[in-house]
Biopython code that builds the backbone (N, CA, C, O; Angstrom):
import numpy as np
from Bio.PDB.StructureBuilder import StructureBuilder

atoms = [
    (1, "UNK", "N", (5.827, -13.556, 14.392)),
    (1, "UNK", "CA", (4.963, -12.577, 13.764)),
    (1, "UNK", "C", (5.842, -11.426, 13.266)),
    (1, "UNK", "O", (6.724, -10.959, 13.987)),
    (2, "UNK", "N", (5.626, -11.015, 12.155)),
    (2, "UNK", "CA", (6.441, -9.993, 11.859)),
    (2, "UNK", "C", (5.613, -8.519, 11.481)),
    (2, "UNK", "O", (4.393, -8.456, 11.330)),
    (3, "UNK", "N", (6.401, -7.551, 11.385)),
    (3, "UNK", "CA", (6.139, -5.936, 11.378)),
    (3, "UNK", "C", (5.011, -6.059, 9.971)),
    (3, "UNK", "O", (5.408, -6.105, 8.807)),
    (4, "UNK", "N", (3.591, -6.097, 10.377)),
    (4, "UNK", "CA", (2.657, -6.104, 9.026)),
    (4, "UNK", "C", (1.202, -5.635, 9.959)),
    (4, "UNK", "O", (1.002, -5.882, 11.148)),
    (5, "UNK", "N", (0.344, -4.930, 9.058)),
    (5, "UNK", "CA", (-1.319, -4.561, 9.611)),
    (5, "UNK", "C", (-1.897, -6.051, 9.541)),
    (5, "UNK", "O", (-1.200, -6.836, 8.899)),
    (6, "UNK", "N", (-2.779, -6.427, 9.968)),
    (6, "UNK", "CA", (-3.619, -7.385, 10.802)),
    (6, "UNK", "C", (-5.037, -7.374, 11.018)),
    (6, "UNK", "O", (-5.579, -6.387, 11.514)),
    (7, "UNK", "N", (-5.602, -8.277, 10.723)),
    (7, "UNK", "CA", (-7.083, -7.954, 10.890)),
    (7, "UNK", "C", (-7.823, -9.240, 11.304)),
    (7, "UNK", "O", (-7.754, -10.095, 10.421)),
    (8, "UNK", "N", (-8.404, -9.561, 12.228)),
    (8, "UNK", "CA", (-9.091, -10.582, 12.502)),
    (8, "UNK", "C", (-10.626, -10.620, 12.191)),
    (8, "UNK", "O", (-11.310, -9.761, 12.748)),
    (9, "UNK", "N", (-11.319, -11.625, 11.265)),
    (9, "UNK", "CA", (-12.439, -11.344, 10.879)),
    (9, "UNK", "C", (-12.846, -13.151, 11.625)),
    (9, "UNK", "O", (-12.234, -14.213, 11.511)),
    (10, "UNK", "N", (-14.325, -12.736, 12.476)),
    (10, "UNK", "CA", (-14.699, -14.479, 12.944)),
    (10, "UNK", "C", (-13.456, -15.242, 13.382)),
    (10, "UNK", "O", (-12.950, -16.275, 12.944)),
    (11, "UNK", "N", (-13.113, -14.416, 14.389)),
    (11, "UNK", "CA", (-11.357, -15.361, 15.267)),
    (11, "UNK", "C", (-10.760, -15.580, 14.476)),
    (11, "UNK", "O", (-9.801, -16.265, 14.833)),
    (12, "UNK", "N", (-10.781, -15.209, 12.740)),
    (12, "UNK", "CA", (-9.213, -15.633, 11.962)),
    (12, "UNK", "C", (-8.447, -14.319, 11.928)),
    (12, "UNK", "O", (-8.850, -13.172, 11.736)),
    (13, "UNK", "N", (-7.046, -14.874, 12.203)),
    (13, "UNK", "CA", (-6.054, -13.890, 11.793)),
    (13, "UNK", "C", (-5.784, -13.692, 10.524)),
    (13, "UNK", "O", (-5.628, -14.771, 9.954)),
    (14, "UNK", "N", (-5.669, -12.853, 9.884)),
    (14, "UNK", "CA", (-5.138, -12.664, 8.212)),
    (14, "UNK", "C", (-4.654, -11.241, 8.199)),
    (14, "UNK", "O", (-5.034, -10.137, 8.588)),
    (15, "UNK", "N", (-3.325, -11.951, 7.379)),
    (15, "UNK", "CA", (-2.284, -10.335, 7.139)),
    (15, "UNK", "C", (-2.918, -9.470, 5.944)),
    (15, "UNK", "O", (-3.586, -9.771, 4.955)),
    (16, "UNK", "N", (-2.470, -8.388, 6.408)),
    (16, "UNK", "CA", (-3.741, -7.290, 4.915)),
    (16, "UNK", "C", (-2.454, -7.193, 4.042)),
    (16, "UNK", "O", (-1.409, -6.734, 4.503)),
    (17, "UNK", "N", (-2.584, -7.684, 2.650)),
    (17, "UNK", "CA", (-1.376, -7.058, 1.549)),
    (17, "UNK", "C", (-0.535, -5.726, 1.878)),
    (17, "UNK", "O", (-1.205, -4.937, 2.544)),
    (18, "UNK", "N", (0.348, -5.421, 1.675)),
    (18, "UNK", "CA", (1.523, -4.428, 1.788)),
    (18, "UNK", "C", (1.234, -3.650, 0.316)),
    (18, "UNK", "O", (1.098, -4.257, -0.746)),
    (19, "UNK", "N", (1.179, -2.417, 0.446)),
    (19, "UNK", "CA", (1.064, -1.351, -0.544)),
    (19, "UNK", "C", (2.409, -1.972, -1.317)),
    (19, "UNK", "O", (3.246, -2.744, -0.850)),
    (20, "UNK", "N", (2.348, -1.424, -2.557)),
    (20, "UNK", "CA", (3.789, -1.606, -3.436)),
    (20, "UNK", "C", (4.784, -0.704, -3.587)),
    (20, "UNK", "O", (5.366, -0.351, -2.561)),
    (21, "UNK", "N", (5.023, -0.375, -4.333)),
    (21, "UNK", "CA", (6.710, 0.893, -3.897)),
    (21, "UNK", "C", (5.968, 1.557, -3.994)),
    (21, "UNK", "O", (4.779, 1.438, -4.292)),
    (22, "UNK", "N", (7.056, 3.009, -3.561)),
    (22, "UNK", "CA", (6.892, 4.269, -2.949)),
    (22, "UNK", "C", (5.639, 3.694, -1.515)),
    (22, "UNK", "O", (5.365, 2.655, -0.915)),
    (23, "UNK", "N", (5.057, 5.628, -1.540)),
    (23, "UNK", "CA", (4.086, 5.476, -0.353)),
    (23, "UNK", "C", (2.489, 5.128, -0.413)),
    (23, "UNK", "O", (1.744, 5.474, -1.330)),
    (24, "UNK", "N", (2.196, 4.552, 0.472)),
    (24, "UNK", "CA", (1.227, 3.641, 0.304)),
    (24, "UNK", "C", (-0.061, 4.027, 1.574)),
    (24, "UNK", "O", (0.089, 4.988, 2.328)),
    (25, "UNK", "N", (-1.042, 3.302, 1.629)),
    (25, "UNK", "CA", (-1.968, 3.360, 2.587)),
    (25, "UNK", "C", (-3.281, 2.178, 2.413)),
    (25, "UNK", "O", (-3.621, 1.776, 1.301)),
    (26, "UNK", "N", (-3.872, 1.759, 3.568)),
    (26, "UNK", "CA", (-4.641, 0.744, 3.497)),
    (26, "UNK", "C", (-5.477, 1.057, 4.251)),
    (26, "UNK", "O", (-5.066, 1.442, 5.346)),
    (27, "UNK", "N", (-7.084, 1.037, 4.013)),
    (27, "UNK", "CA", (-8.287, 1.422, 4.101)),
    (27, "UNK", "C", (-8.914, 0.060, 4.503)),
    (27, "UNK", "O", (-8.751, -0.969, 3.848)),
    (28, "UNK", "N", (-9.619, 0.145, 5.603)),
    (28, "UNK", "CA", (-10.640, -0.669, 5.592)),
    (28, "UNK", "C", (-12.124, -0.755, 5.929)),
    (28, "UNK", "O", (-12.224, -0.754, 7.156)),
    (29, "UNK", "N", (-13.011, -0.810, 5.492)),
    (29, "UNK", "CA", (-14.572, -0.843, 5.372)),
    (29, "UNK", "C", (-14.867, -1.727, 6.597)),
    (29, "UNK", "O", (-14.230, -2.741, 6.882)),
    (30, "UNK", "N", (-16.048, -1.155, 7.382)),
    (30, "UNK", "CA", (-16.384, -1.985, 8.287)),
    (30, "UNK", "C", (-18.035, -1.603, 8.547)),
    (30, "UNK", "O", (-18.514, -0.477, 8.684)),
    (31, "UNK", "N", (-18.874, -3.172, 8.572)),
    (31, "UNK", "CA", (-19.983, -3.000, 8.630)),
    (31, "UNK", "C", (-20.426, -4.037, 9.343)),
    (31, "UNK", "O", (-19.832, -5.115, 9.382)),
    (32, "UNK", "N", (-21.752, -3.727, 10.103)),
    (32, "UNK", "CA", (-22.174, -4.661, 11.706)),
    (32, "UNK", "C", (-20.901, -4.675, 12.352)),
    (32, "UNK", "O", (-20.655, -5.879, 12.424)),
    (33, "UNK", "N", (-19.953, -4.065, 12.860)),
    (33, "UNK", "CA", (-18.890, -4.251, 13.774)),
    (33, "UNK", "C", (-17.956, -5.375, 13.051)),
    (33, "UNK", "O", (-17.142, -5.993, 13.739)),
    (34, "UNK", "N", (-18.096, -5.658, 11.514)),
    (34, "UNK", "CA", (-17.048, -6.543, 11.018)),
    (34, "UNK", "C", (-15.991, -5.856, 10.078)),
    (34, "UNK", "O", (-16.480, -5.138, 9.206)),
    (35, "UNK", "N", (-15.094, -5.924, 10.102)),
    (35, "UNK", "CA", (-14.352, -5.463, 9.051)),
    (35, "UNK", "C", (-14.552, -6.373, 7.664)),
    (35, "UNK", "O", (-14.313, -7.580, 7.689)),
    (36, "UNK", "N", (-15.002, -5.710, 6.474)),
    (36, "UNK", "CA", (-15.753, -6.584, 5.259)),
    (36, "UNK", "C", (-14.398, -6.348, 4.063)),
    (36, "UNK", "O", (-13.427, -7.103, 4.018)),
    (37, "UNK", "N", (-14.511, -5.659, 3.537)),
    (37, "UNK", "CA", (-13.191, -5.288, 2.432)),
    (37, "UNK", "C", (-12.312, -4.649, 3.212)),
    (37, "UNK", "O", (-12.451, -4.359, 4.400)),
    (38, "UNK", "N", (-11.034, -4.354, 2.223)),
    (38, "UNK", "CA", (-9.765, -3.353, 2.543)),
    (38, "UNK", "C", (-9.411, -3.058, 1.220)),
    (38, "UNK", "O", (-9.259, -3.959, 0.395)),
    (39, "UNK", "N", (-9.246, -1.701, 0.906)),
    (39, "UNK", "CA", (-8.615, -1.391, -0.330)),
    (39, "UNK", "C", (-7.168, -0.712, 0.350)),
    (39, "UNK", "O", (-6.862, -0.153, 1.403)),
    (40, "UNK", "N", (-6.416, -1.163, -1.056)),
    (40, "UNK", "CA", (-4.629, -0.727, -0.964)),
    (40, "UNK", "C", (-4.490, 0.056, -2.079)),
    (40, "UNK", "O", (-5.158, -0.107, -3.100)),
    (41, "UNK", "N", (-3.509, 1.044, -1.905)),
    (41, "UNK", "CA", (-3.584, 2.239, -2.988)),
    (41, "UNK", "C", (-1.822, 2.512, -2.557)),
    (41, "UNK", "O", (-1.548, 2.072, -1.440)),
    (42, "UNK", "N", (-0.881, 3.043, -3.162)),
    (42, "UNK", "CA", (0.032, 3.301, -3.137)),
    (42, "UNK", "C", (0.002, 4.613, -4.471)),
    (42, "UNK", "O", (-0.776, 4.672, -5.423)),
    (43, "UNK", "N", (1.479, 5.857, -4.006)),
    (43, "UNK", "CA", (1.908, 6.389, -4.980)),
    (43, "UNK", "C", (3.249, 6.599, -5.379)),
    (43, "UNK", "O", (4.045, 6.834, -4.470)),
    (44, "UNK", "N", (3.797, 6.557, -6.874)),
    (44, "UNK", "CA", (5.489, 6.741, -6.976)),
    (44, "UNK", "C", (5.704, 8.489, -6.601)),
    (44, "UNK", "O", (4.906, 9.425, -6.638)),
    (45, "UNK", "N", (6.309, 8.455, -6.449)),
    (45, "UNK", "CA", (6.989, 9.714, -7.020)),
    (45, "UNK", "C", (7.839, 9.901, -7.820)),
    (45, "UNK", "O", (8.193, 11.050, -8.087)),
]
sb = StructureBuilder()
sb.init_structure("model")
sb.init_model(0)
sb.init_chain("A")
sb.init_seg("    ")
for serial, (resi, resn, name, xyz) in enumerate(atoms, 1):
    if name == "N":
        sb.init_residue(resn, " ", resi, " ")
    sb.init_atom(name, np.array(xyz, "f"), 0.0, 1.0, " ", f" {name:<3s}", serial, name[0])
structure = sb.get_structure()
């Protein structure tokens, strides 16, 4: 397993995409106790 965010939805594991250059951040929506979307947003400088 390597250094990445993680999210298990219904016992599956799935890696969440990696922001792109510069700095970044990852959001995720959660509804009935499930995590449903994730948005990724990054900025250059």
């Amino acid at each position: 397993m390597e250094n990445a965010v993680y999210r298990v939805v219904d016992g599956v594991l799935e890696k969440v995409d990696t922001p792109g250059d510069g700095f970044g951040k990852q959001t995720i929506t959660w509804q009935n106790g499930k995590p449903q979307l994730y948005e990724i947003s990054y900025t250059k400088k």
